[in-house]
C-alpha positions in Angstrom: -3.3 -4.1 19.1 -2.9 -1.7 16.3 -3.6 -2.9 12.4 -3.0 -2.0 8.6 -5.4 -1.8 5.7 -4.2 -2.2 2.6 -6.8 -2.2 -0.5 -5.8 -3.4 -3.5 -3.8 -5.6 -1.9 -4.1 -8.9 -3.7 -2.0 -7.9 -6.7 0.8 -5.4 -7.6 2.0 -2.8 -5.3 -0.9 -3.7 -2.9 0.2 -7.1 -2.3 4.0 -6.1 -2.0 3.4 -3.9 0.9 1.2 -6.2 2.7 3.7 -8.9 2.7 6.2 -6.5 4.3 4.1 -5.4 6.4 3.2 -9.4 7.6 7.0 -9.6 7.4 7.0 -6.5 10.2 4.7 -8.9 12.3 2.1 -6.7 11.6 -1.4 -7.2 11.9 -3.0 -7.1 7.9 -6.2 -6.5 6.4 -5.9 -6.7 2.5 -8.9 -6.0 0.0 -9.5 -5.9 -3.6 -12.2 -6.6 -6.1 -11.2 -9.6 -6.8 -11.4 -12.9 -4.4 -9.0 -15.5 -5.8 -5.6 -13.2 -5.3 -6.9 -11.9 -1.9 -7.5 -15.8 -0.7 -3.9 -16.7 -2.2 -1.8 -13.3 -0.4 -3.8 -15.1 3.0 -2.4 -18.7 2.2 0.8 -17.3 1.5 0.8 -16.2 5.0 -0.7 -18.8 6.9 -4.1 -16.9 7.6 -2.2 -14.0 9.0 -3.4 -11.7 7.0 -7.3 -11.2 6.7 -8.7 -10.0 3.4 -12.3 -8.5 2.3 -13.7 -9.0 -0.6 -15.6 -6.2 -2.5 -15.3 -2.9 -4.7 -14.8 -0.2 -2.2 -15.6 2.1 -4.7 -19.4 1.4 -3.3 -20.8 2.0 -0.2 -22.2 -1.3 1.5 -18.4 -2.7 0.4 -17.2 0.5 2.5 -19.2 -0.3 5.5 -18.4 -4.1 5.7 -15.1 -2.8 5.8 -15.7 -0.6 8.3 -17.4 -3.6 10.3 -14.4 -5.7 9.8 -11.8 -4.0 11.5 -11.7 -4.7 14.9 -8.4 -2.2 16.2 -6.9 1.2 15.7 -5.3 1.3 12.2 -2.6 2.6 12.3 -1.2 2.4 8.5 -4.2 3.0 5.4 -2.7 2.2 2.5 -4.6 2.4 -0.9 -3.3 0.8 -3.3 -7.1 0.0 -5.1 -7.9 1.8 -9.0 -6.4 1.3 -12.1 -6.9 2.9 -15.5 -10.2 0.3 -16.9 -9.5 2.4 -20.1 -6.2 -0.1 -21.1 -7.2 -2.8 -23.3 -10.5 -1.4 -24.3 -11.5 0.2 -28.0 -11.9 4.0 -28.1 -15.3 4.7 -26.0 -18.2 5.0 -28.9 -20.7 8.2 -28.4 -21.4 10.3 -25.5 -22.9 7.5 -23.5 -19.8 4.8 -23.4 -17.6 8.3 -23.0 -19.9 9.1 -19.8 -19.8 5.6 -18.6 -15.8 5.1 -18.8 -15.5 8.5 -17.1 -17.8 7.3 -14.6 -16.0 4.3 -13.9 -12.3 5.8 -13.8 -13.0 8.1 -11.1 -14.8 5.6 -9.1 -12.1 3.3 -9.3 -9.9 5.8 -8.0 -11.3 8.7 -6.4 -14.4 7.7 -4.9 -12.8 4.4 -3.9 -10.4 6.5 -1.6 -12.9 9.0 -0.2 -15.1 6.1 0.6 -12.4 4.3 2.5 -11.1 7.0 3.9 -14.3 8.3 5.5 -15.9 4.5 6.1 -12.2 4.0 8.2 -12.1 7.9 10.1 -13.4 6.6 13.4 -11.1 4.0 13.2 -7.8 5.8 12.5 -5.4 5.8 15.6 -4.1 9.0 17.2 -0.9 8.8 15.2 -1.8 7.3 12.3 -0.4 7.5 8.8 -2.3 7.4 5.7 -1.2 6.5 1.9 -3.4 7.3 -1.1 -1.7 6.3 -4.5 -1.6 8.7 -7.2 0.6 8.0 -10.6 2.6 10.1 -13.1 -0.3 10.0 -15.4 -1.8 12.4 -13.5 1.3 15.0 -14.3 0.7 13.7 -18.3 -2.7 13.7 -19.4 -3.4 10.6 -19.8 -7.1 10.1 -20.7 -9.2 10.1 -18.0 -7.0 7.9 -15.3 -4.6 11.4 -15.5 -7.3 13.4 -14.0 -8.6 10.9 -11.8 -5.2 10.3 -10.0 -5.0 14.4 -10.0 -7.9 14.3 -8.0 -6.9 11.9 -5.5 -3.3 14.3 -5.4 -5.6 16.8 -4.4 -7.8 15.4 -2.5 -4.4 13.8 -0.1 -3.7 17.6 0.1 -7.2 18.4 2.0 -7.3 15.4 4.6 -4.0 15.9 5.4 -5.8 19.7 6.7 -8.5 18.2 8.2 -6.8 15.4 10.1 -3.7 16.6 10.9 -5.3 18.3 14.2 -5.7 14.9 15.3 -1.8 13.7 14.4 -2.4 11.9 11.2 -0.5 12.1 8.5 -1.8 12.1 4.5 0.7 11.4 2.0 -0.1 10.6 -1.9 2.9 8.4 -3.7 2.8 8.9 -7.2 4.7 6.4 -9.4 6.2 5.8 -12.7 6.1 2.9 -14.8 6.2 0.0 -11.8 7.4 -3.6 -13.5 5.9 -7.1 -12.0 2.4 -5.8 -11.6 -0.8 -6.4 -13.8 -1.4 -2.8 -14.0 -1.0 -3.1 -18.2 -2.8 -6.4 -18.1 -1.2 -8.6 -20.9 2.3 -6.3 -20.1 3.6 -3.9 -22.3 5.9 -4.8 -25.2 9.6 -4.9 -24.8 10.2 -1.6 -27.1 7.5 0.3 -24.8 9.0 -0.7 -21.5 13.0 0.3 -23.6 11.2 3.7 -24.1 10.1 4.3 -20.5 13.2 2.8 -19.0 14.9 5.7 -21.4 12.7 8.8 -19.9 14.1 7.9 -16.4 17.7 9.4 -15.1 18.4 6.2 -13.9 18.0 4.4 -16.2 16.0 1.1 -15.0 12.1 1.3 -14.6 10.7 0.8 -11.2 10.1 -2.6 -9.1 7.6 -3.2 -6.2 10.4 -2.8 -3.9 10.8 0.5 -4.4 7.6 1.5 -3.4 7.5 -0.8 -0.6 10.2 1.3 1.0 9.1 4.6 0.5 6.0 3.6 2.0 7.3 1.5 4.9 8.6 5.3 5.4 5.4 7.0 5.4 4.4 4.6 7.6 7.1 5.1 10.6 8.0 7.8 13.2 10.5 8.7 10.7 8.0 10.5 8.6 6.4 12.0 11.8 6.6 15.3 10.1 5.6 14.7 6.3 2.1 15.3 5.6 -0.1 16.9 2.5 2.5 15.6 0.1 3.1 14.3 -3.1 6.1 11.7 -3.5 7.0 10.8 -6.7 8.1 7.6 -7.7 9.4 7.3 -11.3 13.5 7.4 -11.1 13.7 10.8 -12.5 11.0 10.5 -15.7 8.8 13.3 -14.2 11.1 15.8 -11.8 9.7 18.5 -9.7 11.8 21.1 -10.9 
C-alpha cells in the first residue's frame, strides 16, 4: 500500500490537503510542531490519518519520521515553515539578527532538505514531490523571502537528481492564502482590501485552491511537470 506525507499538516494549507487526500481514501501521515492540531486533524478522521509530532527542521525529528513510515510514499507534500519574524519587534543587535535568520531558514529550508533526504529511500518509483515556496520570495520580504527562494531553488536541483528514478519535484508558490494562521492574529480588513486589489481577479486565495493544484501534482496528470515553480496568487505576481 502506497502513502502520503504531509508536514505541516495540522493547520492551514497542510491540513487542507490532508483531508482531501483522506477524502481520496488515501493513506495519511500528517506532522507539524505542534501536537494538539495534529491529534484533532486524526480525530476528525477517525484515526485514519497518523500524525508525528516534532520539528523536522532537526534531525532525530527527521529520522523518527523516517522510522514511522511503513510504505512507499507516493505524494511528499511540505507544507511545514512560516515567516517567525510576524508578530515580533525589529531583531535588536547582530546577535537577535543572527538568531532570527537562523531560525527562518530552518523553518523552511532545512526543514525540507531534512525531509526530503530522511524520506529518499522511501520515495516510490513514481512518486511526486511538493515543496511550498511563497510570493515573498519574488518580494523581499525580510528574511522569509530568501528563505522560500531557496527552497524554489533547491525544488529545481532534486527534481535533477531524482528525476532518473521517475519522481517529480514541484515548488507551489502562493499569494496571500485566507483561513490559515499564517498571520497569526489575521491581518486587518484594509490589509487583506489591499491584497485582494494586487490580484487580477480580484478575490484573495482560499485553501481550496491550493488543494487542487496540488491534488494535480500529485496525479498521472502531471506525469510530465517537474523542476517547476507554480504560482499561486490570482495574478498579484505574473511571470511575464
Amino acid at each position: 500500500m502506497l502513502m502520503y506525507v504531509v508536514t505541516g499538516g495540522g493547520t492551514g494549507l497542510g491540513r487542507a490537503i490532508a483531508l482531501e487526500l483522506d477524502r481520496n481514501k488515501e493513506r495519511v501521515l500528517i506532522t507539524g510542531r505542534r501536537e494538539a492540531p495534529l491529534a484533532a486533524v486524526a480525530r476528525e478522521t477517525d484515526g485514519r490519518i497518523g500524525y508525528l509530532a516534532g520539528d523536522n527542521a532537526e534531525p532525530a525529528v527527521a529520522r523518527e519520521l523516517a522510522a514511522a513510515v511503513t510504505e512507499p510514499v507516493q505524494g511528499l507534500i511540505h507544507c511545514a515553515g512560516g515567516n517567525p519574524a510576524i508578530g515580533r519587534d525589529d531583531p535588536d543587535g547582530l546577535d537577535e539578527v543572527a538568531a532570527l535568520l537562523d531560525e527562518t531558514v530552518a523553518g523552511n529550508l532545512r526543514s525540507a532538505a531534512l525531509t526530503v533526504t530522511t524520506l529518499d529511500e522511501h520515495l516510490a518509483a513514481d512518486a511526486s514531490v511538493v515543496l511550498f515556496g511563497s510570493i515573498a520570495a519574488e518580494r523581499g520580504v525580510g528574511f522569509y523571502g530568501p528563505a522560500k527562494a531557496a527552497v524554489a531553488s533547491y525544488a529545481v536541483g532534486l527534481a535533477g537528481q531524482l528525476g532518473a528514478r521517475g519522481i517529480r519535484v514541484n515548488c507551489v508558490s502562493p499569494g496571500y492564502i485566507a483561513e490559515t494562521e499564517f498571520f497569526g492574529g489575521g491581518l486587518s480588513a484594509e490589509r487583506e482590501e489591499t491584497l485582494r486589489e494586487q490580484t487580477a481577479l480580484g478575490r484573495v486565495g482560499v485553501p481550496a485552491d491550493a488543494v487542487g493544484l496540488v491534488m494535480f501534482l500529485l496525479s498521472p496528470a502531471a506525469r510530465h511537470v517537474t523542476a517547476q515553480t507554480l504560482h499561486l496568487n490570482g495574478g498579484a505576481h505574473p511571470t511575464r
